[in-house]
Residue frames relative to the residue before (quaternion, step in Angstrom):
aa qw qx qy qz dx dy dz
X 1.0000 0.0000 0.0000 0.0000 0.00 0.00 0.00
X 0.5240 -0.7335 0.4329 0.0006 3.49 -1.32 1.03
X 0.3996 0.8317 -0.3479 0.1660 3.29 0.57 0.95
X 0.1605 -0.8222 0.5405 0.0780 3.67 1.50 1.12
X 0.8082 0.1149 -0.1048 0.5679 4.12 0.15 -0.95
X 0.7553 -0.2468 0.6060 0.0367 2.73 -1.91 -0.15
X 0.1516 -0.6629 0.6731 0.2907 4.01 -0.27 0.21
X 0.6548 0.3539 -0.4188 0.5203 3.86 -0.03 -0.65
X 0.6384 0.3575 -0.5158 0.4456 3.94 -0.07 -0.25
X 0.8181 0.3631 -0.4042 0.1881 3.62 0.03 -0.48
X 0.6766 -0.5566 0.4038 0.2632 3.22 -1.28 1.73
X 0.5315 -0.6528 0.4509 0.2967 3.58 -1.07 1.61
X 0.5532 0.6424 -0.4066 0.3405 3.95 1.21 -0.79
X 0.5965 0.6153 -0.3602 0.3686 3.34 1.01 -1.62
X 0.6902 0.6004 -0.2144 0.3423 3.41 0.73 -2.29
X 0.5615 0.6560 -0.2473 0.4396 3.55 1.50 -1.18
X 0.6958 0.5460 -0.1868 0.4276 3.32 0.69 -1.78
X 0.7871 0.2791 -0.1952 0.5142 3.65 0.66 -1.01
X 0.3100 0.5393 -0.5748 0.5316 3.52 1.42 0.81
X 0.6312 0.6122 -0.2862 0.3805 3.32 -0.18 -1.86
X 0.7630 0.4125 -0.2632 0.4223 3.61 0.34 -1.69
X 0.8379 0.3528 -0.2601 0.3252 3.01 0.40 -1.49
X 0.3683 0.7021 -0.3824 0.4745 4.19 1.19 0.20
X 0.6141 0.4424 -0.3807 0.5312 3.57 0.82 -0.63
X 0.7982 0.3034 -0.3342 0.3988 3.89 0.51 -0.14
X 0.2440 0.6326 -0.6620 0.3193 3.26 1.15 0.51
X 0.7682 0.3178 -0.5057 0.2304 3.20 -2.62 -0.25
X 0.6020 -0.5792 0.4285 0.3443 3.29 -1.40 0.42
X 0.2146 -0.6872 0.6324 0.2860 3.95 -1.39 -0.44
X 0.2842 -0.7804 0.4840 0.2755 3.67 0.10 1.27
X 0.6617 0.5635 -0.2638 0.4185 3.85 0.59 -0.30
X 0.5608 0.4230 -0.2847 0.6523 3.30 1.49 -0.84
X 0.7122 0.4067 -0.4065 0.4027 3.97 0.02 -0.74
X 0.7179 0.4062 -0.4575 0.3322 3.38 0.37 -1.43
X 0.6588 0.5120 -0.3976 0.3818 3.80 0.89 -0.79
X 0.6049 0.5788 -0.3682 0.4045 3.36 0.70 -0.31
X 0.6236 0.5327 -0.2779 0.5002 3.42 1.33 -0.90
X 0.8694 0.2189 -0.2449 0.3691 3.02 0.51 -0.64
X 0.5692 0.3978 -0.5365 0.4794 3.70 0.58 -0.20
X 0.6573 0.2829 -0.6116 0.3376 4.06 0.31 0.32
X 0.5056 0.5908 -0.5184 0.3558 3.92 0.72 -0.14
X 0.7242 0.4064 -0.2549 0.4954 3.34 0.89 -1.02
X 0.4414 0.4839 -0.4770 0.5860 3.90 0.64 -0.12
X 0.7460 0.4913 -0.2748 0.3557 3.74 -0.25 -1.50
X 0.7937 0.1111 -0.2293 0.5524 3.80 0.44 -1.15
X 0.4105 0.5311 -0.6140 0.4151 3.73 0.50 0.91
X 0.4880 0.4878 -0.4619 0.5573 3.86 0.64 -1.33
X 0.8185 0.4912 -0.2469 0.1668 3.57 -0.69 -1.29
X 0.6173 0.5832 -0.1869 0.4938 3.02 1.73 -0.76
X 0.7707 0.1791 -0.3220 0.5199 3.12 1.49 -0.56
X 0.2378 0.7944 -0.4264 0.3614 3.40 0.76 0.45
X 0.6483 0.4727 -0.0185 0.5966 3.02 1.63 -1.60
X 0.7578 0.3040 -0.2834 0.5030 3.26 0.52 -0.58
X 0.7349 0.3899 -0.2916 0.4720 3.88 0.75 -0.04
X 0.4625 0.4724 -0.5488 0.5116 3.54 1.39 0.50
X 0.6150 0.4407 -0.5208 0.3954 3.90 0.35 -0.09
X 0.7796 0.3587 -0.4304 0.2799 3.53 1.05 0.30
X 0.7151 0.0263 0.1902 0.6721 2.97 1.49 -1.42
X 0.5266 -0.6787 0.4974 0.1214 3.29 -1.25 1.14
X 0.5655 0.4874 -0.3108 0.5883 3.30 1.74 -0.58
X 0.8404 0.2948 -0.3530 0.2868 3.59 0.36 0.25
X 0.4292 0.7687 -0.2698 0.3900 2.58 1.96 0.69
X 0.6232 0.6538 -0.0760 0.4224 3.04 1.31 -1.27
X 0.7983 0.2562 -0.2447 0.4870 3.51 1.05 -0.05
X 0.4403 0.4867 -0.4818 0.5807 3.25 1.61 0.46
X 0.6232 0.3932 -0.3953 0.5484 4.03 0.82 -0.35
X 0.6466 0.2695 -0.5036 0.5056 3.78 0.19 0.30
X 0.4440 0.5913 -0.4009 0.5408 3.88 0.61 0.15
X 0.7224 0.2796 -0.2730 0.5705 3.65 0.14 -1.47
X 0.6789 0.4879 -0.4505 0.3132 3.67 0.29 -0.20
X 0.6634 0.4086 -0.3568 0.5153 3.44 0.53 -0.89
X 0.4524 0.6212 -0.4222 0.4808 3.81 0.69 -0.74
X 0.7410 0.3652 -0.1987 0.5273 3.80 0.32 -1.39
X 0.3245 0.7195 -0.4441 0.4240 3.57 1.26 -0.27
X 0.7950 0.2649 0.0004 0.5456 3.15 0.11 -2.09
X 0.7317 0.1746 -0.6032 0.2653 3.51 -0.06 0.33
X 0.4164 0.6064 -0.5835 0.3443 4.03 0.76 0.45
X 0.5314 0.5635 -0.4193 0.4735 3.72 1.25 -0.62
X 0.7544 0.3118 -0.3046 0.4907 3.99 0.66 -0.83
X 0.2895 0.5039 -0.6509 0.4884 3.97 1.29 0.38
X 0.8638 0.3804 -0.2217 0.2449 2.62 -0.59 -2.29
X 0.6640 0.3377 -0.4504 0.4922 4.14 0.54 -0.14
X 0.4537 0.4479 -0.5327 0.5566 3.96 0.77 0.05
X 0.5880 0.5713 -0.4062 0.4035 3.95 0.28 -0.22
X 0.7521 0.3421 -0.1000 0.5543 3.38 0.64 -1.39
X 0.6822 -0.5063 0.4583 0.2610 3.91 0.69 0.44
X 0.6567 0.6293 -0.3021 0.2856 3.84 1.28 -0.80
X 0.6752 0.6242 -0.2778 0.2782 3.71 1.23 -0.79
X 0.7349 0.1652 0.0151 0.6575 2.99 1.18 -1.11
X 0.5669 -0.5394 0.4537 0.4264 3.59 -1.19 0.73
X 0.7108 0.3832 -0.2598 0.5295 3.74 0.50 -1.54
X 0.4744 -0.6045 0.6270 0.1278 3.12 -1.92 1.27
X 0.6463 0.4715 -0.4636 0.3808 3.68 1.09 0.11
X 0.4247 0.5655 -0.4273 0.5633 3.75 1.66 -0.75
X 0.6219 0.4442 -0.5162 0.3866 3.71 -0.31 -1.17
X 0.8637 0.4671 -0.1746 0.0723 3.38 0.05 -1.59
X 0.5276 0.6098 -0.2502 0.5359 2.84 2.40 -1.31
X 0.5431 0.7280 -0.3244 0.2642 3.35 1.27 -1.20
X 0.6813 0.6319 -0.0425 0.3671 2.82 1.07 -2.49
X 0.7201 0.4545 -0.1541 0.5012 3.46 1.41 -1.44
X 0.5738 0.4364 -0.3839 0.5770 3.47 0.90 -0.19
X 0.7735 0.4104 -0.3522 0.3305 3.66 -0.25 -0.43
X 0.2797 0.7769 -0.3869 0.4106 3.14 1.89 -0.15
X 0.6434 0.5120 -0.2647 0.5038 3.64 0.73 -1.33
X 0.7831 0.4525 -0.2965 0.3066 3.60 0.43 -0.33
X 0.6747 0.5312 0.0551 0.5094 2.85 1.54 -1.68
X 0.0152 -0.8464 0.5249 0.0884 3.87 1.64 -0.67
X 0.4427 0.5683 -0.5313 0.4459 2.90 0.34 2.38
X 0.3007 -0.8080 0.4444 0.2435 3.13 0.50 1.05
X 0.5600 -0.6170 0.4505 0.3206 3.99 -0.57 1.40
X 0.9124 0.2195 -0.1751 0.2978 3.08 -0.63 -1.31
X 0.6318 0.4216 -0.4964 0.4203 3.73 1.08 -0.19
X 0.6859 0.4715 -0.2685 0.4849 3.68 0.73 -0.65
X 0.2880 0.5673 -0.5385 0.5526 3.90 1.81 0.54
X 0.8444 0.3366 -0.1755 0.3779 3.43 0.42 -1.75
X 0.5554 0.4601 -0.5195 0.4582 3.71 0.39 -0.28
X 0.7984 0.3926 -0.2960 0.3476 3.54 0.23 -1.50
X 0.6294 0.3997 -0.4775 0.4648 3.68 0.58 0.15
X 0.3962 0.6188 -0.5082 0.4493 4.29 1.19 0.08
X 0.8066 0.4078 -0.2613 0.3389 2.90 0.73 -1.43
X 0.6712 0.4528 -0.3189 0.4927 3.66 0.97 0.16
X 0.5769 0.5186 -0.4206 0.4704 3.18 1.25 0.05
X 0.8049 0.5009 -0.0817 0.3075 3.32 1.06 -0.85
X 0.5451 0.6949 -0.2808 0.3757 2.94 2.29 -1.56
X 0.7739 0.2430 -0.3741 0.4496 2.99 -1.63 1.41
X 0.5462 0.5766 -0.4096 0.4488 3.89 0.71 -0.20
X 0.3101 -0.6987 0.6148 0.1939 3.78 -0.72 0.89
X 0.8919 0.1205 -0.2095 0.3822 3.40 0.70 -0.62
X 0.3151 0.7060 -0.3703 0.5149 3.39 1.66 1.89
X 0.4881 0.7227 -0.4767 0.1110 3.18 1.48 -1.32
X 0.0616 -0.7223 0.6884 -0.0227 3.87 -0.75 0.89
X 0.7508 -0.5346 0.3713 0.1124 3.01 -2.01 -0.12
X 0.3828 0.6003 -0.2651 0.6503 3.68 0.51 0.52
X 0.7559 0.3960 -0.2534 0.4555 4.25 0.83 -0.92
X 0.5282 -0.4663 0.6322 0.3224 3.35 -1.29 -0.52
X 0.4432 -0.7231 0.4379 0.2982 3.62 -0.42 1.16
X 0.0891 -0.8527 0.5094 -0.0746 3.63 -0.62 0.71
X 0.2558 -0.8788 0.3986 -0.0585 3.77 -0.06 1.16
X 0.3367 -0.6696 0.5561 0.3592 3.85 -0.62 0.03
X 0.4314 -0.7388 0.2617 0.4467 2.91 -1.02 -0.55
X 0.3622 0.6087 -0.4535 0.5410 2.98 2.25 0.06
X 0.6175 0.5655 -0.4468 0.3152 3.93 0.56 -0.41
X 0.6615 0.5989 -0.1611 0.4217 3.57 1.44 -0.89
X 0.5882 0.4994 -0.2003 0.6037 3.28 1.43 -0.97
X 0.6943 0.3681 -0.3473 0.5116 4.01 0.90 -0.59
X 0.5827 0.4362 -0.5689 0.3828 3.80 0.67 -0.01
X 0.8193 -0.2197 0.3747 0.3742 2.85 -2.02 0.05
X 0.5353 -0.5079 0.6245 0.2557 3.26 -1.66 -0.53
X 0.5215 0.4790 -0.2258 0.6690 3.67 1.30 -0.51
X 0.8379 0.3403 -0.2556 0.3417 3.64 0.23 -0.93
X 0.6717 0.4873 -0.2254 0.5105 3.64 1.61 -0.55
X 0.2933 0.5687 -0.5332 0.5533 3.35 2.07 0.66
X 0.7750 0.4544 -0.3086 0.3124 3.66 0.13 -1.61
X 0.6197 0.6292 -0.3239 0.3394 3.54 1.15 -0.61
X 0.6690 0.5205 -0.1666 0.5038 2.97 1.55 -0.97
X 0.5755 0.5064 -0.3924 0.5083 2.94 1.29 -0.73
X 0.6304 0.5487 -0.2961 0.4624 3.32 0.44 -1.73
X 0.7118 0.2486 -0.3056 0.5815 4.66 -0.09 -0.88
X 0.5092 0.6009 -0.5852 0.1929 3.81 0.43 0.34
X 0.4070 -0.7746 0.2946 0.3841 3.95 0.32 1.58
X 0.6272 0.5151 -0.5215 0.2634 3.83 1.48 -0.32
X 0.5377 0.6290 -0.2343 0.5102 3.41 1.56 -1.09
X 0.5438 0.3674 -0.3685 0.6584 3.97 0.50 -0.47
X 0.9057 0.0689 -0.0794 0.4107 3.53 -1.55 -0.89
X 0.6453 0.4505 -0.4384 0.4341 4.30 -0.09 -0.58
X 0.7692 0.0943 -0.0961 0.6246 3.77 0.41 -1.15
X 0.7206 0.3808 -0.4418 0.3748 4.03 -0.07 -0.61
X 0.5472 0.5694 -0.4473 0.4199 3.78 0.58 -0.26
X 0.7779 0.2810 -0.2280 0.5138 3.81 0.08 -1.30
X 0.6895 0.4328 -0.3339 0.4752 4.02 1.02 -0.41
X 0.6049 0.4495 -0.3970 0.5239 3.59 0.94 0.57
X 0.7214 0.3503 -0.2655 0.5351 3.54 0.93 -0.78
X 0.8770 0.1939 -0.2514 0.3606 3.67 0.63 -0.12
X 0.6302 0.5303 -0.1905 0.5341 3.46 1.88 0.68
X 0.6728 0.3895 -0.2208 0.5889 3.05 1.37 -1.32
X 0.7624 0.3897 -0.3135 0.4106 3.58 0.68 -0.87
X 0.4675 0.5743 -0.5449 0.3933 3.38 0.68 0.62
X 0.6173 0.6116 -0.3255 0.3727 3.56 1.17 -1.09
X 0.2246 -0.7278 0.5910 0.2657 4.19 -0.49 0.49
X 0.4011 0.6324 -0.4251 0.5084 4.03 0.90 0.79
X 0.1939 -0.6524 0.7290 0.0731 3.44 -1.35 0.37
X 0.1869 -0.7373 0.6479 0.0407 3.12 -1.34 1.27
X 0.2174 0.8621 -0.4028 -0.2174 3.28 -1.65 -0.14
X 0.8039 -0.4171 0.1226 0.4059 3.64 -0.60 0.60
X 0.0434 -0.9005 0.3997 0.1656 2.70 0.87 -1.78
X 0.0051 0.8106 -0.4932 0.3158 3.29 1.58 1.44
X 0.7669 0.0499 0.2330 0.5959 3.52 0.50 -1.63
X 0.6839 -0.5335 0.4496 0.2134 3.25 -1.80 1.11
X 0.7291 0.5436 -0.0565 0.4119 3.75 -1.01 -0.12
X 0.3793 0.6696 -0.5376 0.3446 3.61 1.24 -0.09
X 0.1243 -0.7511 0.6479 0.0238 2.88 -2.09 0.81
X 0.3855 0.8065 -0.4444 0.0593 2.39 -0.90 1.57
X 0.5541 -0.6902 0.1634 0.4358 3.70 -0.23 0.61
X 0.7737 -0.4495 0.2402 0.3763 3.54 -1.90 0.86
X 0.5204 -0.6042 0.5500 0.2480 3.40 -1.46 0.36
X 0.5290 0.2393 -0.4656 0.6678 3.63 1.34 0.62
X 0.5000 0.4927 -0.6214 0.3480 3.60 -0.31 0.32
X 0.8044 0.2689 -0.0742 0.5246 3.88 0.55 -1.31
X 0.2670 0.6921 -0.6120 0.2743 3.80 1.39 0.38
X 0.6716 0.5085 -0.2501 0.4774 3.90 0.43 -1.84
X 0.7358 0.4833 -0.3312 0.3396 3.05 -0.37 -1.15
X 0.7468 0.2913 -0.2137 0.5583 3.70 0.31 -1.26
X 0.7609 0.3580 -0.4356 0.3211 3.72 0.00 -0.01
X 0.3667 0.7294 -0.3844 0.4309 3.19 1.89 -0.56
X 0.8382 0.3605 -0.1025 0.3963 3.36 0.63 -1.58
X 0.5650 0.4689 -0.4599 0.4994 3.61 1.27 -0.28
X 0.6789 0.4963 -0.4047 0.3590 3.83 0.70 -0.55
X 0.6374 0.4087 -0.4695 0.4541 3.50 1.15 -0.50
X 0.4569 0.6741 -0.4179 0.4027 3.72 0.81 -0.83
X 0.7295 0.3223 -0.2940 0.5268 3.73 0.14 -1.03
X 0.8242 0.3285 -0.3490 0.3017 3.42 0.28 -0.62
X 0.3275 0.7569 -0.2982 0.4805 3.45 1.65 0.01
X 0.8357 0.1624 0.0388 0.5233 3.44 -0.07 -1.57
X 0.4648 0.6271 -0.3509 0.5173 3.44 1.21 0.10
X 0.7350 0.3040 -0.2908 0.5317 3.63 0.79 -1.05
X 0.4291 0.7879 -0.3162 0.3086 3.41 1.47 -0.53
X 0.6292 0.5094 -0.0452 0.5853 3.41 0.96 -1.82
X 0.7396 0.4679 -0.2581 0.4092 3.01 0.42 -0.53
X 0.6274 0.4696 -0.1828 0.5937 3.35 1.18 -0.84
X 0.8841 0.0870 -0.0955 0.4490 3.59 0.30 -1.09
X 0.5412 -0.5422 0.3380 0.5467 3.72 1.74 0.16
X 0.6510 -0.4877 0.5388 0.2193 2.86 -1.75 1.24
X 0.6487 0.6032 -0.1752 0.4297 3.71 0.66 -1.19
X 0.5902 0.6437 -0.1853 0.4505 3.19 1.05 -1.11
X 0.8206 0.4347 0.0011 0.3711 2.66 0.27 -2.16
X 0.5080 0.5452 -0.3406 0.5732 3.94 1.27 -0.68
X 0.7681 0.4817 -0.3220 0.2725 3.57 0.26 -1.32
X 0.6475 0.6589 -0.1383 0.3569 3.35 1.67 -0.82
X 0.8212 0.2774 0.0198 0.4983 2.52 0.48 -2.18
X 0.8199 0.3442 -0.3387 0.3076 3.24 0.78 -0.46
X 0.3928 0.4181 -0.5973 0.5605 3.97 0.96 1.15
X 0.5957 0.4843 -0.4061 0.4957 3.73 0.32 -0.14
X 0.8491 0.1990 -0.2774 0.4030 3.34 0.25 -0.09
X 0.5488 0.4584 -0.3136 0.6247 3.29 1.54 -0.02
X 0.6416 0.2766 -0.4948 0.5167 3.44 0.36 0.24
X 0.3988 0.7582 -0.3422 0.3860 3.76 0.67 -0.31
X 0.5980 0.5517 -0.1860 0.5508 3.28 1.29 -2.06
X 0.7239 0.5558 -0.2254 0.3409 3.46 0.58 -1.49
X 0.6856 0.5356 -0.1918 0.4542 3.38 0.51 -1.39
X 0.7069 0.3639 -0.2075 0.5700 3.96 1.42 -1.39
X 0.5675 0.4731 -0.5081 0.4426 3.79 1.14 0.03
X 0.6044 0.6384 -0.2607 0.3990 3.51 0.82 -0.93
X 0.7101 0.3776 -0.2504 0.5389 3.59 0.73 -0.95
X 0.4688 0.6562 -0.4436 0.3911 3.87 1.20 -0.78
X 0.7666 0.5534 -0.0817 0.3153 2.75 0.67 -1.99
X 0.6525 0.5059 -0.2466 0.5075 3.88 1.14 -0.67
X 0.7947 0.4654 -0.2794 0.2718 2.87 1.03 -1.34
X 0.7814 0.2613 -0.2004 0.5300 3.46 1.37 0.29
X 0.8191 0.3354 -0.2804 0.3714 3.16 1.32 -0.28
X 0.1061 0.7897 -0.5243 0.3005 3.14 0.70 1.75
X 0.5819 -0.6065 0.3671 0.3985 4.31 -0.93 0.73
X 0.6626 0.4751 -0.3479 0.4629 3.60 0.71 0.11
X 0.5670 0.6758 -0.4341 0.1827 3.45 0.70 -0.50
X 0.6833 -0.6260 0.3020 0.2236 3.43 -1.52 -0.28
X 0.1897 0.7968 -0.5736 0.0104 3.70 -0.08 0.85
X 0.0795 0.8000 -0.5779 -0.1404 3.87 -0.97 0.17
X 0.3201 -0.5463 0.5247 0.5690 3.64 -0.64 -0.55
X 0.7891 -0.4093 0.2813 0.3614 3.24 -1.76 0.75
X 0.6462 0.5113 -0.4080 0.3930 3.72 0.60 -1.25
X 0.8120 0.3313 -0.1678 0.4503 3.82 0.91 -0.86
X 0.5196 0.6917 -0.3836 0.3232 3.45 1.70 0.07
X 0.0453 0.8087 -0.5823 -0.0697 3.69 -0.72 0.38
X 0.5849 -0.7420 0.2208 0.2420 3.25 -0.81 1.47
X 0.7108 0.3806 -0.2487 0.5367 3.70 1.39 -0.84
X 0.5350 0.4665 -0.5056 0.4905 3.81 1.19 0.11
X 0.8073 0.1384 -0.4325 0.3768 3.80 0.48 -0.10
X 0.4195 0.6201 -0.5318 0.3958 3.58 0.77 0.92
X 0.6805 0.5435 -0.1847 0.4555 3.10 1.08 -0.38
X 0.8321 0.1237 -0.1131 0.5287 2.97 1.04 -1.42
X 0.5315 0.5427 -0.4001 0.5128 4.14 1.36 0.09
X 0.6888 0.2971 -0.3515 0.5602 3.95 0.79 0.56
X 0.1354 -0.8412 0.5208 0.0531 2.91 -1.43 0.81
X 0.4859 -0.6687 0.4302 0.3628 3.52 -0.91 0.92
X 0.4096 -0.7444 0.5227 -0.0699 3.55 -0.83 1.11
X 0.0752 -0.9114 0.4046 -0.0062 3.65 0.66 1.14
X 0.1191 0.7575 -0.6359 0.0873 3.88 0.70 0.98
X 0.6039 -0.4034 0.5199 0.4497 3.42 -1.91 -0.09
X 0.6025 -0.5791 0.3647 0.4107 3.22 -1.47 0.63
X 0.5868 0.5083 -0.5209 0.3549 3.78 0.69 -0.66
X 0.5691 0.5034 -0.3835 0.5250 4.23 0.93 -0.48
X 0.6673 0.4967 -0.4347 0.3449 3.62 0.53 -0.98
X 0.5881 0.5862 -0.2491 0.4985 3.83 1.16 -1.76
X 0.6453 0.2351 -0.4248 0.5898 4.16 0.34 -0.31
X 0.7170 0.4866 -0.4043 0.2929 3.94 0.29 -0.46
X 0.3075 -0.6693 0.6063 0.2998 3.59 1.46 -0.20
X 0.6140 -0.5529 0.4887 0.2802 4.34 0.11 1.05
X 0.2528 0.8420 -0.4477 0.1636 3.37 1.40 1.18
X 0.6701 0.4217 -0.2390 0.5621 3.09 1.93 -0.75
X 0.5906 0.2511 -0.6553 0.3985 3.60 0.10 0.96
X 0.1981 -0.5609 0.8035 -0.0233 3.94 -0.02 2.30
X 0.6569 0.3850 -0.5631 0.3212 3.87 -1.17 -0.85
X 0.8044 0.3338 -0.2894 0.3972 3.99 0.36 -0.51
X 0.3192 0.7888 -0.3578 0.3845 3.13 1.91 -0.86
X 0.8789 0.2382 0.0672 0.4077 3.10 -0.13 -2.45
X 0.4080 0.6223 -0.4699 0.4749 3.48 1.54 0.76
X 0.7511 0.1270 0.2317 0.6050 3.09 0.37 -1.37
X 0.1486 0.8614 -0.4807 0.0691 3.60 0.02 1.42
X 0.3321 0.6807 -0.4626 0.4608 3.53 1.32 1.37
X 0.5573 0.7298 -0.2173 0.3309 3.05 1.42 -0.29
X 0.1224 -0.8986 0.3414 0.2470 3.07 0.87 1.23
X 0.6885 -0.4313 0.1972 0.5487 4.02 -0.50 0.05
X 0.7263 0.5772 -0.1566 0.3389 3.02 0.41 -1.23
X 0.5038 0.2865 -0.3441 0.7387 4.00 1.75 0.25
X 0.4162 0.5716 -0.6642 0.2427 4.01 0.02 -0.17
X 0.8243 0.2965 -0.2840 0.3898 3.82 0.40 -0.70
X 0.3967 0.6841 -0.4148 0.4500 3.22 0.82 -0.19
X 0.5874 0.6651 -0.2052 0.4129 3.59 0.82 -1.81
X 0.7433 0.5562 -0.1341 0.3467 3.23 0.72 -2.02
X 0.7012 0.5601 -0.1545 0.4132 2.92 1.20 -1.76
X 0.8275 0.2525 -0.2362 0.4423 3.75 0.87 -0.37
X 0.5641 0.3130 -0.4344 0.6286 3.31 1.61 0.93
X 0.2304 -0.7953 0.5403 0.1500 3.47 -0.55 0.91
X 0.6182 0.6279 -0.3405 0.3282 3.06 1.41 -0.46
X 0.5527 0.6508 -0.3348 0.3985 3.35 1.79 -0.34
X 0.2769 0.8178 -0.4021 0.3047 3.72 1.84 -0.18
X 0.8398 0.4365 0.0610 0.3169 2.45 0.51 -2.28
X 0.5271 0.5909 -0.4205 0.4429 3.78 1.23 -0.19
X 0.8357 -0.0958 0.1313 0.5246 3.91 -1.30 0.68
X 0.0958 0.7033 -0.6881 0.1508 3.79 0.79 1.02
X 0.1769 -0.6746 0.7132 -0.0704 3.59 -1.11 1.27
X 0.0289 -0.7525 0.6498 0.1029 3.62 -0.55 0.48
X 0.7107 -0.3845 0.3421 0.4797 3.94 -1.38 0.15
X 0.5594 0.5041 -0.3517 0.5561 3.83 1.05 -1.08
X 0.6971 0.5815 -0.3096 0.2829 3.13 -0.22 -1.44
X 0.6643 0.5888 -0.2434 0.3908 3.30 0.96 -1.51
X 0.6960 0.4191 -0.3706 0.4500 3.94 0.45 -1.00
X 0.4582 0.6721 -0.4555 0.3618 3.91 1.32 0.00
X 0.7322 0.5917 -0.1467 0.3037 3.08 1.01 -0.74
X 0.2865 0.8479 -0.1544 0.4185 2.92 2.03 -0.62
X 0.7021 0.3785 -0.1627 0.5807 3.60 1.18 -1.36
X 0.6368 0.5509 -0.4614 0.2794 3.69 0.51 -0.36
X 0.2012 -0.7383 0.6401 0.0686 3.67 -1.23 0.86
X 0.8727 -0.2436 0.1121 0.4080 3.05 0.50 -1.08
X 0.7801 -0.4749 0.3290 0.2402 3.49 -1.64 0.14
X 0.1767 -0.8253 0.5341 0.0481 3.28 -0.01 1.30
X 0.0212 -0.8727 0.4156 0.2554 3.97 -0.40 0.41
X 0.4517 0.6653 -0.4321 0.4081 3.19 1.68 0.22
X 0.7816 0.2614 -0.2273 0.5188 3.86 1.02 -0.60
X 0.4043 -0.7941 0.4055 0.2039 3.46 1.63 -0.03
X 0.6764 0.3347 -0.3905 0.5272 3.35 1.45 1.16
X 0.6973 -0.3024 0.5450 0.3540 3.56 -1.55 0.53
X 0.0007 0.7633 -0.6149 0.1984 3.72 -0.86 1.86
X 0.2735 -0.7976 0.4661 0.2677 3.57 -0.69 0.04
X 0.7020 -0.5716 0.1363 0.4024 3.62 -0.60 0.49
X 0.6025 0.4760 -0.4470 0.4590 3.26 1.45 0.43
X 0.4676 0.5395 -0.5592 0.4215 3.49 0.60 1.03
X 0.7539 0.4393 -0.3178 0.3711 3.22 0.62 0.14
């Protein structure tokens, strides 16, 4: 991992400068998206097709066309999640129809996970913001004041099999069915949004969902349909818990309390740039350069490298590498005395 400075050491001018830069690639290219949209729709229900057609022979030749349809499904949550932020298309009604249709694929209901996931950029890195949309995150004086009963659940709760193996695919295909907000309840002050805000949205989408994969099963079997789609979307869960998880919870990142927080020092300096091979980057839609991501979130995927390429200096911020990444694994919590991410044997 890559950490030449400090976030507090870097000069507010610098943080400015790679604002400045990274704004010129905002807006959308309607030629670059629509092609993107489709050659992954058409990649995606091609995998599937044969997926289908080689489970009537062999499960062994199934199984790598479902890690395929997953990463594929990878990249189209990347064109949800930038229909979220306003970046794909120019018109906020494309973004949205866009956003709301892929819902069916992705079983993320658009417009509540529009609103949580833009909290969480309003908010990410703020100790006394922590909102919904993040990965709970703790001090360590915050851990030491809970109960004994409650710094079980934390542990339970940051254990990475419990977080991303089961809490990833049971949040996206259980929790988001529910029109309710939950929460942990680590720390005071949570944010999150109303239970009529996400009432529509999530029932909107569980009714199309049943009637969707319902007519589905029906057409191609119930039997059918489980064997496919659902490791495809449950890996899916995996792969988008995993990147969540790096992209912020890495020993440099950024936490302050609010009086000392500042919104483009922890965009900048609470996301990290994620170095995969390009064939990992192309299913990730350039999810792991987050540090430019959550700078500048008009940026539609598909300029995220481009961006990089003509600031070199963006290389070098929270460089995470594939190694690097399982380091990260041990972190629990926020230390403010050394002002990194520790694990629970620092304490």
């Amino acid at each position: 991992m890559i950490t030449n400075v400090r976030p507090d050491e870097r000069p507010q001018s610098f943080i400015l400068e790679i604002e400045k830069h990274c704004k010129g690639y905002s807006g959308s290219n309607l030629k670059k998206s629509l092609f993107q949209l489709a050659t992954t729709l058409a990649l995606f229900f091609t995998v599937l097709t044969f997926a289908y057609i080689t489970l009537q022979t062999s499960w062994i030749l199934t199984a790598p066309l479902i890690v395929i349809g997953a990463g594929l499904l990878t990249r189209i949550f990347i064109i949800q999640h930038d229909c979220g932020h306003g970046s794909f298309f120019a018109s906020k009604s494309a973004n949205d129809w866009t956003g709301r249709a892929l819902s069916f694929l992705t079983f993320t209901p658009y417009d509540f996970w529009r609103r949580a996931h833009n909290m969480h950029h309003a908010t990410s890195g703020d100790l006394n913001r922590r909102s919904i949309g993040g990965i709970d995150t703790i001090t360590v004086s915050e851990y030491k004041a809970l109960s004994k009963k409650m710094q079980l659940a934390y542990r339970i709760y940051r254990n990475p099999f419990i977080l991303i193996i089961l809490g990833t695919p049971f949040y996206i295909m259980i929790v988001q069915r529910i029109p309710f907000n939950f929460q942990t309840h680590f720390y005071p002050d949570y944010k999150t949004l109303s239970n009529a805000s996400v009432f529509k949205s999530i029932m909107l989408t569980n009714m199309s969902l049943l009637a969707i994969y319902a007519s589905m099963g029906l057409v191609i079997g119930f039997k059918a349909l489980f064997a496919i789609y659902l490791p495809v979307v449950v890996m899916t869960t995996w792969i988008g818990g995993w990147l969540f998880y790096v992209q912020h919870q890495f020993e440099d990142t950024y936490w302050q309390n609010h009086e000392n927080w500042s919104a483009k020092e922890s965009a900048l300096m609470g996301s990290s740039y994620y170095e995969l091979p390009k064939i990992l980057q192309w299913f990730t839609g350039n999810i792991g350069l987050h540090h430019i991501h959550h700078l500048c979130a008009k940026i539609p995927n598909y300029k995220l490298q481009d961006c990089m390429d003509a600031k070199p200096e963006l290389r070098e911020i929270n460089r995470i590498t594939l190694k690097d990444s399982l380091k990260c694994l041990r972190l629990k919590l926020w230390d403010e005395d050394s002002q990194r991410l520790v694990g629970f044997e620092a304490i």
